[in-house]
C-alpha positions in Angstrom: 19.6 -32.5 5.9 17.8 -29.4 7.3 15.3 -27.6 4.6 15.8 -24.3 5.2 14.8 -21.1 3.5 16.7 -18.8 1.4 16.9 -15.8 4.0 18.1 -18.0 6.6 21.3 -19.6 4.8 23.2 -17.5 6.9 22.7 -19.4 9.9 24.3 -22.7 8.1 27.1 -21.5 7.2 29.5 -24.5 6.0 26.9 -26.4 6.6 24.5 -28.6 4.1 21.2 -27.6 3.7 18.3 -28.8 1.4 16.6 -25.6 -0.6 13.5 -25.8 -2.6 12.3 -22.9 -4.7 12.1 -22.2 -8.5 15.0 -21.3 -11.4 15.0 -17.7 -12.2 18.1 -18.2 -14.4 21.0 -20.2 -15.3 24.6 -19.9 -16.8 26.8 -22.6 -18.3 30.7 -22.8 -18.4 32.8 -25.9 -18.9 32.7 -27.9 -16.1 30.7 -25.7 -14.1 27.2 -24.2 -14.6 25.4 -21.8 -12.3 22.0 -21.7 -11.3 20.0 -18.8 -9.6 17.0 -20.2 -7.2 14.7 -18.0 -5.7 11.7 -19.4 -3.2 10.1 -16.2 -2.4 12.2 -15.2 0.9 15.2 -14.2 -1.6 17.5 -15.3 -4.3 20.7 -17.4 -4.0 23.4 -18.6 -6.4 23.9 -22.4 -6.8 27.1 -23.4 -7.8 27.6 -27.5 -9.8 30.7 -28.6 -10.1 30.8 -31.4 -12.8 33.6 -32.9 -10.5 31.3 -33.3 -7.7 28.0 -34.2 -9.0 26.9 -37.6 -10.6 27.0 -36.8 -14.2 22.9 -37.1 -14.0 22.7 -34.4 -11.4 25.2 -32.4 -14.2 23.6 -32.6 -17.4 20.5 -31.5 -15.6 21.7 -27.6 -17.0 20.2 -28.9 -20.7 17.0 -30.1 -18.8 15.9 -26.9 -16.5 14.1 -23.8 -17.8 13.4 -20.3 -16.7 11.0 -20.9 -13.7 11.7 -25.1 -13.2 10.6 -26.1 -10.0 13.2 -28.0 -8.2 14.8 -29.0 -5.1 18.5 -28.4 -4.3 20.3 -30.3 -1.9 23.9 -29.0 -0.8 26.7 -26.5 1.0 26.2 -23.2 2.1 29.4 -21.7 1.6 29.6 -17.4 2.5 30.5 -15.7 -0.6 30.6 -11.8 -0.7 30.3 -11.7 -4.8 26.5 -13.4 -4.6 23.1 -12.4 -4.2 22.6 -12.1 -0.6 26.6 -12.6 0.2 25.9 -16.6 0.3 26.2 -19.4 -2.1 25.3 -23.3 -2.3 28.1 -25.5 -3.4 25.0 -28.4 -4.8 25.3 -32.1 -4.1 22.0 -33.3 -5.5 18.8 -31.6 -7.5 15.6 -32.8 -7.8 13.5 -32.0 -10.2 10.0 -31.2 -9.4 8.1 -29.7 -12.7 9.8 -28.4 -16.0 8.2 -25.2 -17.2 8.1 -25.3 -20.4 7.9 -22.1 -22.7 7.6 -19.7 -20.0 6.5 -16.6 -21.6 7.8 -13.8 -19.3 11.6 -14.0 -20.2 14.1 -12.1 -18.5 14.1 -9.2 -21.2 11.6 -6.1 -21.1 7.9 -7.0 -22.3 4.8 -4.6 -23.1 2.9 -3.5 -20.0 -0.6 -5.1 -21.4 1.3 -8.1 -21.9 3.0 -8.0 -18.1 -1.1 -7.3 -16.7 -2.1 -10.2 -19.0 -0.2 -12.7 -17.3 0.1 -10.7 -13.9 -0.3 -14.1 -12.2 3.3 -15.1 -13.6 5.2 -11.0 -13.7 4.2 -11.3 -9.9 7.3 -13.7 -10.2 10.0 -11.0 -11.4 12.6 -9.8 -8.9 10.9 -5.6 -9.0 7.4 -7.7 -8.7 8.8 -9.3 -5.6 10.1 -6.0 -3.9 7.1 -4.4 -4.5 5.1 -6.8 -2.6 7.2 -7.4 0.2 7.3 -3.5 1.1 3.5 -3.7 0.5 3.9 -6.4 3.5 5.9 -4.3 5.5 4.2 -1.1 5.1 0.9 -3.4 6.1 2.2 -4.6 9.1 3.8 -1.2 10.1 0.6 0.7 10.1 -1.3 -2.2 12.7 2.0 -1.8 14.8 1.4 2.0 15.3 -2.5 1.6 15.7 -2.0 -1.8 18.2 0.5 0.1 20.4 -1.1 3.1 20.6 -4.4 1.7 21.7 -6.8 1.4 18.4 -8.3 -2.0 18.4 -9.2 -3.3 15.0 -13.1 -3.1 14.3 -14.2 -4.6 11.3 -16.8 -2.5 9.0 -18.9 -4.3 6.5 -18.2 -4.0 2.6 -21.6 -4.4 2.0 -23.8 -0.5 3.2 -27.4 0.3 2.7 -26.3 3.8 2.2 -22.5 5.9 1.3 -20.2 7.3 3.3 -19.9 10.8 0.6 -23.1 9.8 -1.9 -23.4 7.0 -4.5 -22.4 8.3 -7.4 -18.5 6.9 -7.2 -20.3 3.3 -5.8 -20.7 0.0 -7.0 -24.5 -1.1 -7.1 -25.1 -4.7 -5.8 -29.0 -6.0 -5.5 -29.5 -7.2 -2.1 -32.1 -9.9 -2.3 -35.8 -8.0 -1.6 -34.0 -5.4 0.4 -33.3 -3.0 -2.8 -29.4 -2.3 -3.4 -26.9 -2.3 -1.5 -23.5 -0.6 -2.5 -20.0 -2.1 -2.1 -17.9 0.2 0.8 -15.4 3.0 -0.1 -15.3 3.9 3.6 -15.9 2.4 6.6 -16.0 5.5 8.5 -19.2 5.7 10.1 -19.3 2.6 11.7 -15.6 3.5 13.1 -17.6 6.2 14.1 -20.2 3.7 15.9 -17.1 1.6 17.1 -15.2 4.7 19.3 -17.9 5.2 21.6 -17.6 1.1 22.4 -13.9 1.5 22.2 -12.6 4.6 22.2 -10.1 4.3 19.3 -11.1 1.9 16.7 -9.6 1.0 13.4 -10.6 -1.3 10.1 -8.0 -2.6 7.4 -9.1 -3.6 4.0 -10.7 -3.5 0.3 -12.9 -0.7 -0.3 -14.4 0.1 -3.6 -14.7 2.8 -6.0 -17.0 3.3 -9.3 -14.8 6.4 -10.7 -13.9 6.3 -14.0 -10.5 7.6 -13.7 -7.5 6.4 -15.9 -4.3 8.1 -13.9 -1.5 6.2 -12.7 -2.7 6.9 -9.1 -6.7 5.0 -9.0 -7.9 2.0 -8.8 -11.4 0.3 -9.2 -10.4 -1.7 -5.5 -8.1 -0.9 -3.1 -6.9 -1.3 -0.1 -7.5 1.6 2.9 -6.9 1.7 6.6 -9.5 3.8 8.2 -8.8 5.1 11.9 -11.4 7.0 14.3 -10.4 8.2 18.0 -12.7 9.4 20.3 -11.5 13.0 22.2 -9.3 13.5 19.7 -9.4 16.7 18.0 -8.1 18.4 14.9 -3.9 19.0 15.7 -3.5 15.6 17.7 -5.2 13.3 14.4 -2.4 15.3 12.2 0.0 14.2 15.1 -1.1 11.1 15.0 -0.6 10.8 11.3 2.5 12.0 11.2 3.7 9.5 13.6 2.5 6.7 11.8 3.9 7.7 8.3 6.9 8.0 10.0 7.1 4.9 11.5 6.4 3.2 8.5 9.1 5.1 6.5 12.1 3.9 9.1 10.4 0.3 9.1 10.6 -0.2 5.2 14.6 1.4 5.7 15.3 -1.2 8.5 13.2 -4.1 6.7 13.4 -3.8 3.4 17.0 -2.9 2.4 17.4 -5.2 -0.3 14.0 -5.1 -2.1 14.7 -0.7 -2.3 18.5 -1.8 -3.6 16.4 -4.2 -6.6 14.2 -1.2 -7.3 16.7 1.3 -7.1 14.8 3.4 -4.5 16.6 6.7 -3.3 16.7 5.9 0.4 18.2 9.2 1.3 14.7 10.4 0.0 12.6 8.5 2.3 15.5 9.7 5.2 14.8 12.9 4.6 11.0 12.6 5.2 11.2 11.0 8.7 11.5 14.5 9.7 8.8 17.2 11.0 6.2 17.6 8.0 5.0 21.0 6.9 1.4 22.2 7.4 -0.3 25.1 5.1 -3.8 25.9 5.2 -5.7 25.4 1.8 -5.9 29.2 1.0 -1.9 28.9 1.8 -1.2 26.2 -0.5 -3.7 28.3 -3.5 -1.4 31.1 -3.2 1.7 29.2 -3.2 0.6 27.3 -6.3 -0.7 30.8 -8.3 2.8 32.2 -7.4 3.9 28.8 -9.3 1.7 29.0 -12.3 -1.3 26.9 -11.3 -4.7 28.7 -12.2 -6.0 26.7 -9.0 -9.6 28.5 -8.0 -10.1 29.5 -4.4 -12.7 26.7 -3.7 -11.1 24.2 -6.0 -9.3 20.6 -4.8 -5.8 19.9 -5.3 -5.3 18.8 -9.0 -2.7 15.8 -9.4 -0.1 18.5 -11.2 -1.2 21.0 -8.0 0.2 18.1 -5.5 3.6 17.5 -7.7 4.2 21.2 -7.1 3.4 22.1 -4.0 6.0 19.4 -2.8 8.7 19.6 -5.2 10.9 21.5 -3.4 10.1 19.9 0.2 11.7 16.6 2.1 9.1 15.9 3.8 5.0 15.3 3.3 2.9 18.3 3.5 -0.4 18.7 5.4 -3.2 20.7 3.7 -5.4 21.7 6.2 -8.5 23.8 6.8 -10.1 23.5 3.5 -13.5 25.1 2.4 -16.7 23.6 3.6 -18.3 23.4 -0.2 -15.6 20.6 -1.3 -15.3 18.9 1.6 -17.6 15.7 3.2 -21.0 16.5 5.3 -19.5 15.2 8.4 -16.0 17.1 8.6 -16.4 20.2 11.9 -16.3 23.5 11.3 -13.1 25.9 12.1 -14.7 27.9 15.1 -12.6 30.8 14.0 -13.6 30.4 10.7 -16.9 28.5 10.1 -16.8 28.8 5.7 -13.6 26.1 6.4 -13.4 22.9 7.9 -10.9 21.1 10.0 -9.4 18.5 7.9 -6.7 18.0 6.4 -5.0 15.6 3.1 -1.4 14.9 3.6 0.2 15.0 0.2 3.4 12.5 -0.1 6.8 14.4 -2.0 8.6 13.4 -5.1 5.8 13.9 -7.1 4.0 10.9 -5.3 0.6 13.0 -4.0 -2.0 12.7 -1.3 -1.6 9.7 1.2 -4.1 10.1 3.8 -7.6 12.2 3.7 -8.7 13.0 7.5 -10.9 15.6 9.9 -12.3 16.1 13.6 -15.8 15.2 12.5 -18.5 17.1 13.6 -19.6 16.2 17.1 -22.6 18.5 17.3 -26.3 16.5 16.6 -28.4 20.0 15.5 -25.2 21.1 13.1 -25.1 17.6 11.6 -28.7 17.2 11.3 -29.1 20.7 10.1 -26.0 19.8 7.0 -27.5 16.4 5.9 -31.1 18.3 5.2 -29.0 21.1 3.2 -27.7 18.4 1.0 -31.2 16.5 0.7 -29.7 13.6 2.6 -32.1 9.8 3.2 -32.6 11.1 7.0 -33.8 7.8 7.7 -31.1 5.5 6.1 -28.9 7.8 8.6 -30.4 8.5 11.4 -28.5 5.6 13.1 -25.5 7.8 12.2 -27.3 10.9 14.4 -27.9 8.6 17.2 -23.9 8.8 17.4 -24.8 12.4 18.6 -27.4 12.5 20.3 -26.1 10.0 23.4 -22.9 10.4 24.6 -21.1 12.5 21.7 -17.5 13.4 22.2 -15.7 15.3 20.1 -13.7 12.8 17.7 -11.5 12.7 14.7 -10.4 10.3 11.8 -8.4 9.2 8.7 -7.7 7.3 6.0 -4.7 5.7 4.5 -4.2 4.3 1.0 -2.6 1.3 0.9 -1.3 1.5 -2.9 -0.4 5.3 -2.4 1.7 4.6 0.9 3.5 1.5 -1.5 3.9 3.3 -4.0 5.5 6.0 -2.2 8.1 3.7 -0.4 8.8 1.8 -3.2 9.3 4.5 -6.0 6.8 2.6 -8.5 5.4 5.0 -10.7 2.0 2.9 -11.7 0.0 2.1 -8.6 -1.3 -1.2 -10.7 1.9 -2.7 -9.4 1.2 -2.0 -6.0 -1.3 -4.7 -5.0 -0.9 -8.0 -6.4 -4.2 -8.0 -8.8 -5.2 -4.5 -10.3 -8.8 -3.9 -11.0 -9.0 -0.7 -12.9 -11.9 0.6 -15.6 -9.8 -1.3 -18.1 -9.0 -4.7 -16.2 -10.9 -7.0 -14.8 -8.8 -10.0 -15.3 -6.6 -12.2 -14.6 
C-alpha cells in the first residue's frame, strides 16, 4: 500500500493509500467518527466506519488528541463536500505519539501567548498559508532573477564596515580584528560581483539594530538584493516591476487554497499585475499636502504617508527621484537635477507600504570619492569600494526586496511577525 502525500490523493482515486500526518481535529457520531489529518502538503477528512474497522482501530476516537501523530491506512474516495474535494474511507490507524494537553486549541488565544509557543501556532491552518506563500514568493523571485541572467552571489553577513553607517547595526567583536557588524545589505559586494558577472544577486538574512515597534520591522529579516551592470535608472524600475508581477500571478496560480484559508481578496492582487504608477518625490509631497499630510519637502515617506498615497490605486507606486540629503552616499545624481537622486522605493497598495528600496548608483570615482569625504566617511575601510570605479566602471543599478513585506503583501497578514517562521523583534528573542 503506496504512502502518499496529502496533495497527491488525487491521483489514487478509488484506490488505497497509506497517509501519515498529524490530528488537527476530530468529530464523533454513532457509528461513525471523523477525523481531520493534515501532514504539511494539505488537510484531508478521514472517514471510520465502526462497521468496517476492528473495534480497536474504532475506539481509537477516545484515544487521539488535537495534534496525535498517526498513521492512516485506507481508500481515497473523491468527495466534493471535503477539504481538498477528497476523502479517505480508513481501514487501519496507527498510532505513532499521543499529544497530550496540547495548549494551542482550536479557539482564539492572546498574540503573546501564540509568539510564546510559535514553535507549535506554526501548526495552525492561517500559520500554514502563510508559510507556504512565503515559499512561493521565495522561489518566484530566483525564477525571475535565474531567467533573466542574475547569477546568485553570496555576500557575507559578517562586514568590517556598513552599507548606510552603523548606527542601525549589530556590533559583533571579531577576534583581535576590532568589530565587526552583522549585514543589513549586501550591496557593495553585489557591486564587486557585476563587474565578474554582470548581473549578480544574493538571497538571505540581513540584520537591523533599529528600535522600531510597528507592525512592519523586524530585528532579522530576510532581503533579496539585486545589482546589474549597464543598467540604468528606468530599466531597474522595469525590472522591478516585472519581478513583482511575476510573483503576484505565481502566488494566484500556486497558492489558491492557502489565500481561500486566509481569506485574501484575490481580485486585489489581480488588479496589481497591471502597469504601476511612477511620481517623483516632490509629486508624491504635493499629493499627500492636498490629502492632509504636513509631509516636509526633504522629509521620507512616513508609514501613514504610504497608506495614502496608495489608497485609491490598484497597483504599486514608484517614488522616484528623491532628494540627495535623505538618500544613501552611493545613489547617482539626476543630471537634470543634481539636488535629487535616481532612486526610487516602490510602495505596495492596500495600506501594505514600501516593498523594494532601489537606484542607479553612482558610477563616477571623483563624485563618489568627493561624497564619502562630505560625510567624514573611513576612506580606507572603503577604498576597496572606489576601486569598483576606478577600473572598468559601468554605469549600474540595484535593489532590494523585503521578504516579510512582499509576504505580507500577498498574503494579507497584517503583522509582519507572522511572516517568517521565527520573529526576532526588540521585544522577542525567543522561542
Amino acid at each position: 500500500m503506496s504512502w502518499v502525500l496529502v496533495k497527491d490523493v488525487k491521483d489514487y482515486n478509488d484506490r488505497e493509500v497509506t497517509l501519515k500526518g498529524w490530528v488537527y481535529n476530530k468529530r464523533s457520531s454513532g457509528k461513525i467518527w471523523f477525523l481531520i489529518l493534515r501532514d504539511g502538503t494539505g488537510i484531508i477528512q478521514g472517514v471510520v466506519l465502526k462497521n468496517e474497522v476492528s473495534e480497536e482501530v474504532f475506539n481509537k476516537k477516545d484515544e487521539l488528541s488535537q495534534e496525535s501523530s498517526i498513521i492512516v491506512k485506507g481508500l481515497i474516495h473523491e468527495d466534493k463536500r471535503s477539504p481538498g474535494g477528497y476523502e479517505i474511507v480508513v481501514k487501519d490507524l496507527e498510532v505513532v505519539q499521543i499529544a497530550n494537553d496540547y495548549p494551542i486549541a482550536l479557539k482564539d488565544h492572546g498574540v503573546e501567548f501564540l509568539m510564546d509557543n510559535r514553535h507549535l501556532w506554526l501548526r495552525s491552518s492561517k500559520q500554514w498559508a502563510i508559510l507556504r506563500i512565503r515559499h512561493t514568493v521565495y522561489y518566484a523571485i530566483t525564477e525571475y532573477l535565474n531567467q533573466n541572467a542574475f547569477v546568485r552571489f553570496d555576500s557575507p553577513l559578517l562586514t568590517p564596515n556598513a552599507c548606510e553607517g552603523t548606527t542601525t547595526l549589530f556590533t559583533v567583536p571579531y577576534f583581535d580584528l576590532g568589530n565587526a557588524y552583522l549585514s543589513q545589505s549586501g550591496q557593495l559586494y553585489l557591486e564587486a560581483g557585476i563587474m565578474s558577472l554582470g548581473r549578480v544577486y544574493d538571497f538571505g538574512p540581513v540584520f537591523r539594530a533599529e528600535k522600531s515597534k510597528t507592525r512592519k520591522h523586524l530585528t532579522e529579516f530576510w532581503m533579496m538584493d539585486a545589482e546589474a551592470a549597464f543598467v540604468e535608472h528606468d530599466e531597474n524600475l522595469k525590472i522591478q516591476e516585472e519581478l513583482i508581477r511575476f510573483v503576484i500571478r505565481s502566488v494566484l496560480e500556486k497558492n489558491a487554497m492557502e489565500l481561500e484559508i486566509l481569506e485574501r481578496d484575490v481580485e486585489k492582487l489581480k488588479k496589481a499585475d497591471a502597469p504601476f504608477r511612477r511620481m517623483t518625490h516632490r509629486e508624491a509631497v504635493e499629493y499627500l499636502r492636498s490629502k492632509g499630510s504636513k509631509i516636509g519637502n526633504e522629509n521620507d515617506l512616513g508609514a501613514k504617508d504610504e497608506v495614502m498615497l496608495t489608497e485609491d490605486s490598484d497597483v504599486p507606486i514608484f517614488v522616484e527621484k528623491w532628494p540627495k540629503e535623505i538618500k544613501a552616499f552611493y545613489m547617482k545624481r539626476d543630471k537634470d537635477n543634481p539636488d535629487l537622486v535616481l532612486g526610487a522605493d516602490l510602495i505596495a497598495p492596500e495600506g501594505f507600504g514600501e516593498i523594494i528600496g532601489g537606484s542607479q548608483r553612482e558610477d563616477d570615482h571623483d563624485l563618489l570619492y568627493q561624497r564619502m569625504v562630505a560625510e567624514d566617511m573611513p576612506l580606507d575601510e572603503y577604498q576597496w569600494f572606489l576601486d569598483l570605479r576606478k577600473y572598468g566602471s559601468v554605469p549600474h543599478s540595484g535593489f532590494g526586496v523585503g521578504l516579510e513585506r512582499l509576504v505580507q503583501w500577498m498574503s494579507g497578514v497584517v503583522q509582519i511577525r507572522e511572516a517568517i517562521p521565527f520573529a526576532r523583534t526588540i521585544y522577542r528573542l525567543r522561542p
